[in-house]
N, C-alpha and C positions, 0 to 999 in steps of 0.2 A: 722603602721605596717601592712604589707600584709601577713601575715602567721599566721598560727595557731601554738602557741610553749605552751606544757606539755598537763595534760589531756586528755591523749590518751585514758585513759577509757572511761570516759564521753563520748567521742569523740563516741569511738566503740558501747556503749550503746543506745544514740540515734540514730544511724546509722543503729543497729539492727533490734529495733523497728521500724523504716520507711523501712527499706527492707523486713522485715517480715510479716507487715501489720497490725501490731497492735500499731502503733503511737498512742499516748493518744490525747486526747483532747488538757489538759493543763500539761503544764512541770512549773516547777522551778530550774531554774539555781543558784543554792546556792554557795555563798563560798568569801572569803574575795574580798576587791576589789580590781581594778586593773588588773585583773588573766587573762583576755580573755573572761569571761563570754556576757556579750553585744557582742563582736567580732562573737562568736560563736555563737548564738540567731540569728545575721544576715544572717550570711553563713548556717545555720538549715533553715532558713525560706528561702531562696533564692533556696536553692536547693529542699524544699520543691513544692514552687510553679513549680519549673523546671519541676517535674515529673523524669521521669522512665530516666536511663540511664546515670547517673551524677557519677560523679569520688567518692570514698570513703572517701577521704582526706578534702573534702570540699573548696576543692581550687573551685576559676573562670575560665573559659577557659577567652579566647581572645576572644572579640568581643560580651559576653556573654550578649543576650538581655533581660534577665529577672533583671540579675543584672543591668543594664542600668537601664529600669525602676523602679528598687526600688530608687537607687543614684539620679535620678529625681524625686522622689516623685510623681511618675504618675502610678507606678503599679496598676490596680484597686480591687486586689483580696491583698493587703499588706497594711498594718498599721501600725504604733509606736507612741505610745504614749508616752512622758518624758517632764519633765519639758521645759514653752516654755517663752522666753524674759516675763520681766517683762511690758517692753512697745516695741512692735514691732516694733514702729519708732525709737527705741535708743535701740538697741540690746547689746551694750555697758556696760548697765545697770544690767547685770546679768539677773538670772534665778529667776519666780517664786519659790514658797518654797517650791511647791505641786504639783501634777497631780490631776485639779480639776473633780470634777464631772462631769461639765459639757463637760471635753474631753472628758470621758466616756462616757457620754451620747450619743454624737455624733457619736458613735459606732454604733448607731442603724439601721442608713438606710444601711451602710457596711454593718452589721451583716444580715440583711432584704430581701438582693437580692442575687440571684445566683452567683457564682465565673465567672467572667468572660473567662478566657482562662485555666484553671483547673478546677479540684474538686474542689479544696481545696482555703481558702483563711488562711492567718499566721496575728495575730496579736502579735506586737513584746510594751511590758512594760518595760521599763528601766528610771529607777526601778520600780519597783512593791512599792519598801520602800518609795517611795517618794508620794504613793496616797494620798488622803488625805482624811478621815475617810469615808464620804457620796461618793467619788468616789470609794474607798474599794467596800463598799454595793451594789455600783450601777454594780460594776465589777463581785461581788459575783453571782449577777443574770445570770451573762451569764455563769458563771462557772456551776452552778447546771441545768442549760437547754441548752449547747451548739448549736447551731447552726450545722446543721448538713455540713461536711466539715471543719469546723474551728478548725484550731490550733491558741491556746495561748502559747507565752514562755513567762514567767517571770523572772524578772533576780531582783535577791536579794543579797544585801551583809548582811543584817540580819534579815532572815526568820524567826526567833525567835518574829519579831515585827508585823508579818502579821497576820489578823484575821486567829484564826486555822483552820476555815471553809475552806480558802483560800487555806491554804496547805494542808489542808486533801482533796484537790479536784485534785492537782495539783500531776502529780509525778514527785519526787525527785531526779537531778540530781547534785550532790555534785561535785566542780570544789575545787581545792588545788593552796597552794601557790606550784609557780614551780621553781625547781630546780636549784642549780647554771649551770648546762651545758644551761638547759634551757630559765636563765633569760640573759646569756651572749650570747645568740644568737639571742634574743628578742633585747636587745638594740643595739647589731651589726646592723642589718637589719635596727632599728630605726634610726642608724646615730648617735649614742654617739661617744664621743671622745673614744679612746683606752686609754688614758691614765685615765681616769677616770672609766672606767665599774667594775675595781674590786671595787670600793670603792663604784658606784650604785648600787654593787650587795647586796653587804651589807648591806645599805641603805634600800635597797627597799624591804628585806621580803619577799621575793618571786612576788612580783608583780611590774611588768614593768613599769606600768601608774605611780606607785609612784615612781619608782625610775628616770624616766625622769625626773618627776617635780621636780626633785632635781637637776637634770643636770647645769651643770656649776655655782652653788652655793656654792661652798666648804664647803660640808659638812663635808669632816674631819675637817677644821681648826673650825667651830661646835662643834661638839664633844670634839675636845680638851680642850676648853673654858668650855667645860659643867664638864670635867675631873677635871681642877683646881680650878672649881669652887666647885666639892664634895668635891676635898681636905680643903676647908675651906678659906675664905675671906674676915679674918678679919680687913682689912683696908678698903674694899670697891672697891679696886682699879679695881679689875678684870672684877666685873659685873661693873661699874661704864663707863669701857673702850669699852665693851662689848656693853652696850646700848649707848653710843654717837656715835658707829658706824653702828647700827642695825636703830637707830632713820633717816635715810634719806632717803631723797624718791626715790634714785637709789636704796637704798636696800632693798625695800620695799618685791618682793620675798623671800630675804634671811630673813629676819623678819620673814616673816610666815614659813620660814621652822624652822626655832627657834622655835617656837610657838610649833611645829609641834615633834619637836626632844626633846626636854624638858622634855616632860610628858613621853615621852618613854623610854627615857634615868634613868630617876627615878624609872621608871616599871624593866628595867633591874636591876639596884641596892638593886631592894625589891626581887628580889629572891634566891642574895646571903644571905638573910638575918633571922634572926628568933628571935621570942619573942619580945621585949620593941623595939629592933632595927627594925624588919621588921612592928611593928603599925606602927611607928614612919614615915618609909618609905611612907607607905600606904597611911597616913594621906597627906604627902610633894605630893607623886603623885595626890590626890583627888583634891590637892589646886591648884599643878600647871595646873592641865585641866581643871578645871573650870576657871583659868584667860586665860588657853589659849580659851577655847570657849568666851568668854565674851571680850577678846582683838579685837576676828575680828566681832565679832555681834553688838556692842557696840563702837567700831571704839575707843578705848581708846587709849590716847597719846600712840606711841612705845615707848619712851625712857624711861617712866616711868615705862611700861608692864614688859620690860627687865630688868630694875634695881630690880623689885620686883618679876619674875621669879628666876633670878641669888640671889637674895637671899633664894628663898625655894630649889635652888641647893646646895648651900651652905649650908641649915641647916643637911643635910645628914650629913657633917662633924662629928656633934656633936651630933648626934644620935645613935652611930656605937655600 
């Protein structure tokens, strides 16, 4: 996605602050994921190093040389830090777990020298949630003696887990899930089918990134399966059907969106609910996210995962 879509406040609020002259240090970009926050951290920091004279909206012009060199990774006054391959010859292999210390660390000759073609140099964290405890600490230091020039954004999906040092050094900029006009013009632009977007809109909670990664996985017929399965399954047969088609390895996405719709699906059922019936709920959802974290960390057979998800969907039945 090339566009900025919801969060127009946000939007306005740091825009102020850099036209006004009193740009903080360090920000925090808070708010669930998915929302634009990272998108918006880049386009801040891009037009940061731009300087004076750049559009309000945070759009790129054409031909734009500062954005060039961040998109090469050659800008020498720009940073980011985020998780990087676990082995660099097999990228293939996923993501470390963390942002180690010692990325941070390496911050120090950046941080050490003069901005090259501005004031100012942006270091961009994404996430900030994903440091890892002695990278935290080693980050902290620059927050409490910045660098004179340097902007930090941090981009957080749950500020709540960062050292409080951390946010009480950082100011606050709250990002929301966005709106159905909003999210239906997010995945226009991204190239969803039409025939699918009202059903990713719903899906996705307000957030874009998750409701692509839903994209062409039929999440309705999902949900429906999760619908018959609260009604009660006492032969077996449903979850039974359910996992010998979920267990392939074509379907291996649509597995994890299971995984993924499950526990939510259960979250939704616990709030029509109250007393014996909504523990009860509460208890089904606790079980089923813990098998779903432990399904993908743990690499446990699918077919089994799903026949014993669809049965804690099924015990809703008889909890009512």
């Amino acid at each position: 996605m090339t566009s900025l879509y919801g969060n127009a406040l946000a939007r306005q609020a740091f825009s102020a602050a850099l036209e006004g002259g009193s740009l903080h240090h360090a920000w925090l970009f808070a708010g669930p994921e998915g929302v634009g926050k990272a998108s918006f951290a880049m386009r801040a920091a891009r037009r940061i190093l731009a300087g004076a004279g750049q559009p309000d909206d945070f759009s790129i012009r054409e031909n734009d040389r500062t954005q060039h060199l961040i998109d090469a990774g050659s800008h020498p006054d720009f940073k980011k830090l985020e998780r990087l391959p676990k082995d660099e010859k097999k990228p293939d292999q996923g993501l470390a777990r963390s942002i180690t210390v010692a990325q941070v660390r390496a911050l120090e000759h950046f941080l050490g020298v003069k901005p090259t073609y501005s004031d100012r140099r942006v270091v961009v964290i994404d996430s900030a949630d994903d440091l890892e405890r002695n990278g935290a600490n080693a980050l902290l230091k620059n927050l409490e003696e910045p660098p004179a020039g340097t902007v930090f954004l941090l981009v957080s999906h749950a500020p709540g887990r960062l050292l409080p040092t951390i946010r009480s050094r950082c100011r606050l900029l709250r990002f929301e899930a966005l709106d159905d006009a909003d999210m239906r013009a997010a995945l226009t632009d991204a190239g969803a089918a039409a025939s699918e977007i009202d059903e990713l809109v719903r899906v996705g909670q307000g957030s874009p990134a998750q409701a692509l990664a839903m994209a062409g996985l039929d999440i309705g017929g999902l949900d429906k399966a999760l619908t018959t399965l609260a009604e009660g399954d006492p032969t077996n047969a449903v979850r039974a059907q359910l996992a010998s088609s979920l267990a392939l390895k074509a379907a291996q996405p649509r597995y994890e969106a299971f995984l993924d719709r499950a526990p939510r699906f259960i979250a939704d059922h616990a709030r029509t609910r109250s007393g014996e019936a909504l523990r009860s709920a509460l208890d089904a959802y606790d079980a089923a996210r813990n098998l779903a974290a432990s399904a993908l960390g743990l690499s446990l057979d699918a077919q089994g995962t799903v026949f014993e998800m669809g049965g804690i969907v099924a015990s809703l039945a008889n909890r009512r």
